[in-house]
Structures are given as structure tokens and as C-alpha cells.
C-alpha positions as CSV (number, residue, x, y, z in Angstrom):
1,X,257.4,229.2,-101.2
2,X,260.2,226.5,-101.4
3,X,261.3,225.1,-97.7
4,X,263.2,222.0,-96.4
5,X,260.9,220.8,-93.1
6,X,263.7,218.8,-92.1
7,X,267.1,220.2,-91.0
8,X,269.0,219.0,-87.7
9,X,271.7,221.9,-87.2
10,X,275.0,221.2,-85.2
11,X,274.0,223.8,-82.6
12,X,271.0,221.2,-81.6
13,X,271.9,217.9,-82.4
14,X,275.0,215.9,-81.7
15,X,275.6,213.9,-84.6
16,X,274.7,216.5,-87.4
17,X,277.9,218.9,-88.7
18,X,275.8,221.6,-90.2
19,X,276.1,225.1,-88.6
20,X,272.5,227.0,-88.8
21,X,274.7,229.7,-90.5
22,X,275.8,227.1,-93.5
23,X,272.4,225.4,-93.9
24,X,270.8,228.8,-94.4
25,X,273.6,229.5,-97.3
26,X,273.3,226.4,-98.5
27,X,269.8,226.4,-98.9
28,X,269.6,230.2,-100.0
29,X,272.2,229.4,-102.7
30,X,269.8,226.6,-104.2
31,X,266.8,228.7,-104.5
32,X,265.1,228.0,-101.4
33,X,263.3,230.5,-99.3
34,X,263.5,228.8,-95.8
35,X,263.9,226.0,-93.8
36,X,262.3,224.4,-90.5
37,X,265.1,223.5,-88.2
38,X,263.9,219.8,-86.6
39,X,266.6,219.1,-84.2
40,X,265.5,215.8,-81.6
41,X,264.1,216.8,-78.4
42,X,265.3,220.3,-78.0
43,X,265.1,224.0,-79.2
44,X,269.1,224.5,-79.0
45,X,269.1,224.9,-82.7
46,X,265.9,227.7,-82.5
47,X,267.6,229.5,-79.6
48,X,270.6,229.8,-81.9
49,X,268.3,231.5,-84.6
50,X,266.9,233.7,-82.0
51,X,270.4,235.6,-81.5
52,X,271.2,235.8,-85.0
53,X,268.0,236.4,-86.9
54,X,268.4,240.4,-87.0
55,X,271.3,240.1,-88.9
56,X,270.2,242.0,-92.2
57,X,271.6,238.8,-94.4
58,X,269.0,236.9,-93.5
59,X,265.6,239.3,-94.0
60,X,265.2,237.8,-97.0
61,X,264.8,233.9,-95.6
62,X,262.6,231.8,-93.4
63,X,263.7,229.8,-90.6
64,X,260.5,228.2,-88.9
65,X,261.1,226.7,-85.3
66,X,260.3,222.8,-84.6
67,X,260.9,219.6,-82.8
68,X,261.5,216.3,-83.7
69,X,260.3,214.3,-80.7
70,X,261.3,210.6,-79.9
71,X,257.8,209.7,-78.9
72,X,257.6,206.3,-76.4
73,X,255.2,204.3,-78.9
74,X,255.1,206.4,-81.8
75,X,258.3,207.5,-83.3
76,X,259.9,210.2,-84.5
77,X,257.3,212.8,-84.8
78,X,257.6,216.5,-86.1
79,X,255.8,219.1,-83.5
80,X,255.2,223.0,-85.1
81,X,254.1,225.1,-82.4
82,X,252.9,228.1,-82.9
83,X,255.6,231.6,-82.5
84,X,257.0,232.0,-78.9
85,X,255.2,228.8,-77.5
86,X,258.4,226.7,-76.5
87,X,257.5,223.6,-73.9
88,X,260.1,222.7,-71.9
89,X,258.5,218.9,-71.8
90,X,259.0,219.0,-75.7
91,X,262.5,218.5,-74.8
92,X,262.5,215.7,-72.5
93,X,261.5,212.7,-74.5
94,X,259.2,209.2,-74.1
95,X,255.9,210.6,-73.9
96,X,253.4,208.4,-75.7
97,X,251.4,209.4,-78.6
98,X,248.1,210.4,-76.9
99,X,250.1,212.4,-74.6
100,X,251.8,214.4,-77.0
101,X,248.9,215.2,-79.0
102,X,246.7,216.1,-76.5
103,X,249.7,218.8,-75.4
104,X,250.4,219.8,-79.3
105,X,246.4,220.7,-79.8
106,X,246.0,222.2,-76.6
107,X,248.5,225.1,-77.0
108,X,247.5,224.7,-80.7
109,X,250.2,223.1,-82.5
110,X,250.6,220.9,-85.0
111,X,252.2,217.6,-85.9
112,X,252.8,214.0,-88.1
113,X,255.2,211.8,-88.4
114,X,258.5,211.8,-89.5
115,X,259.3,209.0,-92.4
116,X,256.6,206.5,-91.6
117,X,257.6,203.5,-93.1
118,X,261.1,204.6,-92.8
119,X,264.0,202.9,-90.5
120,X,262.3,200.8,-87.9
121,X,263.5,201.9,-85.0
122,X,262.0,205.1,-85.2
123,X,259.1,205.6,-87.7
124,X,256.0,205.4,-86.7
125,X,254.2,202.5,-88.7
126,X,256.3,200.0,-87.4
127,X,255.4,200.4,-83.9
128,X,252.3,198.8,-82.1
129,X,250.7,202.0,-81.6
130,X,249.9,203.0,-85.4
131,X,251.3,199.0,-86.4
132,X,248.0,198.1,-85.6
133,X,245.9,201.3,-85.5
134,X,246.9,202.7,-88.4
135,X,243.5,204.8,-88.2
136,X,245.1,206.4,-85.9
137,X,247.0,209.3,-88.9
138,X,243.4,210.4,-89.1
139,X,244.5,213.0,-85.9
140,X,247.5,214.0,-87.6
141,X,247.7,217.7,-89.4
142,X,250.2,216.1,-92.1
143,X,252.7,213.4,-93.0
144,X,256.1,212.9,-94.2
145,X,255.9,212.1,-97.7
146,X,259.3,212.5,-98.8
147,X,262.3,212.2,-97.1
148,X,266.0,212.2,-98.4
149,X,267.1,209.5,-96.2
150,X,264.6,207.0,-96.9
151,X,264.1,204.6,-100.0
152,X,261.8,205.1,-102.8
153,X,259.4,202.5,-101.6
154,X,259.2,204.0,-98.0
155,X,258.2,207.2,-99.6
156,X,255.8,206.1,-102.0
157,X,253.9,204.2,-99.0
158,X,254.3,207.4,-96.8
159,X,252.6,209.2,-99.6
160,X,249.7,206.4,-99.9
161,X,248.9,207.0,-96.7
162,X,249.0,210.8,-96.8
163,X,246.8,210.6,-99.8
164,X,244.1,208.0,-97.9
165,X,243.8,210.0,-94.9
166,X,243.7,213.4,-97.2
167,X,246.6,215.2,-95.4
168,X,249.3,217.5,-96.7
169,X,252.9,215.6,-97.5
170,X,256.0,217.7,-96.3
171,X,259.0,216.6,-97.9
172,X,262.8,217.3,-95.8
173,X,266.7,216.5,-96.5
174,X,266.4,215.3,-93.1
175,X,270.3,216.5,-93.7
176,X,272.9,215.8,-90.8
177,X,275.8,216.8,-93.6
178,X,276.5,219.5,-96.1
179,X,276.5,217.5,-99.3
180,X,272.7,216.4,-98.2
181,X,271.4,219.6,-97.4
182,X,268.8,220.6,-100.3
183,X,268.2,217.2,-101.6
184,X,264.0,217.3,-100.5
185,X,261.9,220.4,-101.0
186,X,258.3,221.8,-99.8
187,X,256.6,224.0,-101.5
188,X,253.3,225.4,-100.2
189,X,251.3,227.9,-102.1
190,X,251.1,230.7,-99.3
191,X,253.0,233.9,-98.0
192,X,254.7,231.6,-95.1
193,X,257.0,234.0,-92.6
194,X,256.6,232.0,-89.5
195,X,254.9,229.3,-87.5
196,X,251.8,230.7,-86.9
197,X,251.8,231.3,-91.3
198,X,252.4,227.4,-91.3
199,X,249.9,226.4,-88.7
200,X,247.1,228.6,-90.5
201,X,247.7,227.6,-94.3
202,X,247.7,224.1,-93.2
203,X,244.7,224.7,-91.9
204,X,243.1,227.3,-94.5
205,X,244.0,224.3,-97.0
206,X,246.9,225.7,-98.8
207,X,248.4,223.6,-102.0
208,X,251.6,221.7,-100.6
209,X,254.0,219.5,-103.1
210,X,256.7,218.0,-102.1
211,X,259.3,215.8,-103.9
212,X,263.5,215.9,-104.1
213,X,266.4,212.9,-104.8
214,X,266.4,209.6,-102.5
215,X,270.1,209.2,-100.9
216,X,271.9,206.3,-102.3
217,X,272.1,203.4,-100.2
218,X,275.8,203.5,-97.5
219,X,277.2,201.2,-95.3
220,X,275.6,202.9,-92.5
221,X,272.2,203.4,-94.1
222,X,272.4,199.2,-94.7
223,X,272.7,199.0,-91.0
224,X,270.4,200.9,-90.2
225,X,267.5,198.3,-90.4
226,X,269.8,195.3,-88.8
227,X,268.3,193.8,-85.6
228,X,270.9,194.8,-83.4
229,X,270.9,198.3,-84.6
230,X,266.7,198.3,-84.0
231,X,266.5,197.0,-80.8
232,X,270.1,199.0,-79.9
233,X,268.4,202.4,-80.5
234,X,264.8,201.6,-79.0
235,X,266.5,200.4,-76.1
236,X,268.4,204.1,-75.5
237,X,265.4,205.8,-76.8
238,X,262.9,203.9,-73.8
239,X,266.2,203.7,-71.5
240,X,266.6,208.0,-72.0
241,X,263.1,208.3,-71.5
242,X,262.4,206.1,-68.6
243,X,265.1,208.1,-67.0
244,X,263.4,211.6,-67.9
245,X,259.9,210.1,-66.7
246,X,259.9,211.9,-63.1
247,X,260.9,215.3,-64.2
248,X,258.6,215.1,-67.5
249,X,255.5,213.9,-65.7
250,X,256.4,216.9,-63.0
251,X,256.6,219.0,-65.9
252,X,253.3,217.8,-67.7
253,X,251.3,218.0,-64.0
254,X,252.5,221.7,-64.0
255,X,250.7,222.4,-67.7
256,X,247.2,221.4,-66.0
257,X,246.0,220.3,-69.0
């Protein structure tokens, strides 16, 4: 089965302008059979699927339900839960790695990280946490391999380390416009329907390929890397999640994990 893992709808995140409704066409039109919807921080974009998923038009296609979460020393990392487990504290950004994996295993989830060795202000391998403890992708259940946004170099090293730590490589458009949506494919040899399909071929060792077309380089994408724009969004990221600390460590006491 053909997927993109990587999709930020406009019902979950602010700065993407595709409706749930147009990826799905999108996607359906070029042959795939379902995407993962990846929005940051919140299940805005799943709820949305929740209210229109009995619609008839869409028997036929997948829509898997996951979270990109802005991690305090870590990154962007991509959380799969399994079907109807939806944590509130998977919303509310800054936790640190440990935390979040602990969390992800215990309700049996699970997760890797989002273009690597993509931009720097939010993949994982250029922070101190994995910068230096790179050891540390042993715990994770896959990796990123390819991802629309990202250059061809970041990929290839995304895919070195998913083939030295022996875990599967999801590809995503990582689309926040129309023209983008499609560009990165998964395919994964298994009958996948929902989460819990995902969470049990991953771990039944089902084939996964992934591969697709590398953006070419903007104005913004340039930027992107800059200094300013590095420290600019790590400084909202920890500033966001400072903020969120009281009501996310209420929230993690109240798991008793």
C-alpha cells in the first residue's frame, strides 16, 4: 500500500492551506491509498477526519491519525498511537526526548524523527541530545528517510542512519501547499487500514520503501538554515513550551506513569 506519512492539513496547522478534503483528492487522484495526517502538536486535523470519515467517498482510502511533536531537545518527532488513544499532553509541546518516549511506549505507540539532518532548528541530529548521542536512534521504531522538503544530501544521511540502526525509512511530502502534496511516497508491504495495522507491521517486520522528488531550492527554504531564522524558531519553540510547562507536567503527573 502507497501512503504519504507526512501531511499538515489546514484544519490543524496554521500555516498549511490544504483542506483534509483536498489532500485526500489529491492523493487519491495520484494513485495513493492513504495518508497519515502530522499536524504540530495537535489532533485538530484527526478530529476533522473523525466527522467526515463515513462519508461513502472515502471507504476506499486510508487516513491514519498522528502528531508531529516539537520535542524540548530532540526535534520534530513523528508520534503513531495506536486507534482511539489521543493524549492530551501530545498537544502541549517541550517535553524532552526521554519523556516522550517513555509516554509513546507506555500506551504503546510508536515514533522517529522527522528529517534528521534536515533544517536545524528542528531536526533531530543537530541538537545536543542525539548531536552527541547519536546511539540514541537505536530506541526509535523508524526514521525519516525521505522527505520532500529536505535536500538530497539530508536524505541520503537520514537513510545512512536508518540503514545502521536497521529501522524502517518512511518517506512524506511533508506538504503545507497543493502543488507539494504527493511529491514523497511509502509503500509498506501489508493490508494497512489503521494505526494499530501500522504499529503491528512495523513490528511484524513488514517490507517498507520509500523514495519521491526533492523540492527545488526557494527563497524561503534558503532561509531557512540562516542564524537568525535557527535561533528565531528554537527561541518560540522553548519560549511556547516553557509557557505550557505547568499545565503539561499537571497533565503528565495525572498519566501515573
Amino acid at each position: 500500500m502507497k501512503f504519504d506519512l507526512h501531511c499538515h492539513t489546514r484544519e490543524g496547522s496554521i500555516d498549511s492551506k490544504v483542506a483534509l478534503k483536498k489532500y485526500i483528492k489529491l492523493l487519491a487522484d495520484q494513485g495513493f491509498d492513504g495518508m497519515m495526517i502530522t499536524d504540530h502538536d495537535t489532533y485538530r486535523g484527526c478530529s476533522f477526519w473523525e466527522e467526515i470519515k463515513k462519508d461513502p467517498k472515502y471507504s476506499d482510502f486510508v487516513v491514519l491519525k498522528g502528531v508531529e511533536y516539537d520535542t524540548k531537545d530532540a526535534g520534530h518527532i513523528l508520534v503513531i498511537m495506536p486507534d482511539d488513544v489521543y493524549l492530551h499532553v501530545l498537544t502541549l509541546r517541550g517535553m524532552t526526548l526521554r519523556r516522550l518516549m517513555k509516554i509513546v511506549r507506555h500506551y504503546g505507540g510508536i515514533l522517529g524523527p522527522a528529517h534528521p539532518f534536515g533544517v536545524k532548528s528542528s531536526s533531530a541530529m543537530f541538537f545536543k541530545k542525539l548531536k552527541y548521542d547519536p546511539n540514541i536512534a537505536k530506541k526509535f521504531d523508524f526514521v525519516e528517510t525521505f522527505n520532500t522538503c529536505e535536500s538530497a544530501k539530508s536524505n541520503e544521511m537520514a537513510r545512512m542512519m536508518a540503514n545502521m540502526y536497521q529501522k524502517p525509512g518512511f518517506g512524506g511530502s511533508d506538504a503545507h501547499e497543493e502543488k507539494y502534496v504527493g511529491m514523497a511516497y511509502t509503500q509498506i508491504n501489508a493490508d494497512i487500514r489503521s494505526n494499530n495495522d501500522l504499529i503491528r507491521a512495523l513490528r511484524e517486520g513488514a517490507y517498507v520503501t520509500c523514495g519521491g522528488t526533492e523540492r527545488k531550492k526557494t527563497t524561503k527554504s534558503k532561509h531557512k538554515n540562516m542564524r537568525y531564522a535557527i535561533w528565531g524558531f528554537k527561541f518560540y519553540n522553548r519560549g511556547l513550551g516553557y509557557l505550557f510547562s505547568p499545565y503539561r507536567k499537571y497533565k503528565i503527573r495525572k498519566l501515573a506513569i
